[in-house]
MARDONU-853571 format. One record per residue (C-alpha): residue in one letter; z, y, x. Coordinates in steps of 0.1 Angstrom, whole numbers, padded with zeros to 4 digits. Each point is the difference from the previous one (the first is absolute). Layout:
N
+------+-------+-------+-------+
: type :     Z :     Y :     X :
+------+-------+-------+-------+
:    a :     Z :     Y :     X :
...
+------+-------+-------+-------+
% end
This chain:
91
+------+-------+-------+-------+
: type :     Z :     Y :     X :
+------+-------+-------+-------+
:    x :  1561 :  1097 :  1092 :
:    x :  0025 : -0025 : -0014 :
:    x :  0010 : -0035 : -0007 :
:    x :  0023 : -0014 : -0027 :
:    x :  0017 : -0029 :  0008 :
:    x :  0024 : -0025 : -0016 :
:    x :  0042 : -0001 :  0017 :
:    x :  0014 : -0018 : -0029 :
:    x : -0010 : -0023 : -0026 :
:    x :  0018 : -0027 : -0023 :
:    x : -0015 : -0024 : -0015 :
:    x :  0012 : -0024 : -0032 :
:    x : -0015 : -0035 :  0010 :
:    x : -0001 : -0037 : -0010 :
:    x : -0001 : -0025 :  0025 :
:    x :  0002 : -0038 : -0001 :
:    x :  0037 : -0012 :  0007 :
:    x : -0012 : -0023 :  0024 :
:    x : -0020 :  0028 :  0020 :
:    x :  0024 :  0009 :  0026 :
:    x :  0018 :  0036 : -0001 :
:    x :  0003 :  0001 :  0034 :
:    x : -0038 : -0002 :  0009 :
:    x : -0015 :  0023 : -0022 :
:    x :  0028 :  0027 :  0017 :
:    x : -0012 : -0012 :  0031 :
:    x : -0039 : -0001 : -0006 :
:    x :  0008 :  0038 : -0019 :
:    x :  0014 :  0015 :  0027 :
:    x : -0026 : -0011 :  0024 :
:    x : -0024 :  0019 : -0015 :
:    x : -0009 :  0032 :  0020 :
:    x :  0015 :  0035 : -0014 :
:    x :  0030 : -0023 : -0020 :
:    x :  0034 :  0000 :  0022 :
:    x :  0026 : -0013 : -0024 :
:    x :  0000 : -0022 : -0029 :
:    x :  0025 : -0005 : -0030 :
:    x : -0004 : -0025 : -0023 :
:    x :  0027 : -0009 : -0028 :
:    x : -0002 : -0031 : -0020 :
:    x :  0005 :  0016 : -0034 :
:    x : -0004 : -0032 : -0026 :
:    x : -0006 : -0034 :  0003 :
:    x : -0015 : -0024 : -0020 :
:    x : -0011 : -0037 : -0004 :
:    x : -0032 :  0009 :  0023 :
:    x :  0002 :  0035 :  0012 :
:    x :  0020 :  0025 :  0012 :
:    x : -0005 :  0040 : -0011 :
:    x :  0007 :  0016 :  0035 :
:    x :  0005 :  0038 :  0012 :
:    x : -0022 :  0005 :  0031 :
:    x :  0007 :  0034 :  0018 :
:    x : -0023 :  0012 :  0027 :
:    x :  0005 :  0029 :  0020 :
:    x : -0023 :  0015 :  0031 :
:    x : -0015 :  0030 :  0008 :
:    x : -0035 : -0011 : -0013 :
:    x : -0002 : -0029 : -0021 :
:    x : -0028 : -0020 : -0009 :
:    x :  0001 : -0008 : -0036 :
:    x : -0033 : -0025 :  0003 :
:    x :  0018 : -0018 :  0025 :
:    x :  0032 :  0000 : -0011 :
:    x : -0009 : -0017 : -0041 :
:    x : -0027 : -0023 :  0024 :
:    x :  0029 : -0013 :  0022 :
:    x :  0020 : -0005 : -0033 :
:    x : -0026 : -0017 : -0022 :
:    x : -0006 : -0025 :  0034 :
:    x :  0033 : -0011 : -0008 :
:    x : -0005 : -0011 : -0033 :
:    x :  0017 :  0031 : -0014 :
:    x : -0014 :  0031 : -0023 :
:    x :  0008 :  0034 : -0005 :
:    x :  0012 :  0005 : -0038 :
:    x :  0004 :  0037 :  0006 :
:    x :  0002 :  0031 :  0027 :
:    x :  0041 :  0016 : -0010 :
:    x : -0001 :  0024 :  0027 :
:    x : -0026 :  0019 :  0024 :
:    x :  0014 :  0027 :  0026 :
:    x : -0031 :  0015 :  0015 :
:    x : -0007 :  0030 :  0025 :
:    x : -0025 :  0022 :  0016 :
:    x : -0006 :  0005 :  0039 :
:    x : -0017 :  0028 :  0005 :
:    x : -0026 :  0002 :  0031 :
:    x : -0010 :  0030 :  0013 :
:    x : -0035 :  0004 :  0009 :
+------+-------+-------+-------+
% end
């Protein structure tokens, strides 16, 4: 028996500029399976900012992760990068 789970995953979003960068690491990182958080302001506009948000863990959430990130008034415009593995259990 085995699971696949997701170690690495970067995401192109768009965030409010008044949403602060800070607490959406935070809030990120606080999910269960994430244990470090990247994010890179890439552009900036009038209103928004186009950010770089890299997450790594040994088993990330992806659910959790885009529902923490729309909470904060930001959205996922696209998925650039996915590492995933497989544990294998034995029986």
């Amino acid at each position: 028996m085995s699971k696949i789970s997701i170690r690495r995953l970067v995401l192109d979003t768009l965030k409010p500029r008044e949403a602060p960068l800070i607490e959406l690491s935070k809030a990120l990182c606080e999910v269960a399976g994430i244990e470090e958080v990247d994010t890179v302001v890439i552009e900036v506009d009038a209103r928004t900012e186009t950010v770089k948000i890299t997450i790594r863990g040994p088993d990330i959430n992806y659910d959790e992760a885009a529902k923490i990130i729309n909470d904060h008034g930001a959205v996922i415009r696209s998925v650039d990068e996915v590492n995933v593995y497989k544990l294998t259990k034995s029986k």
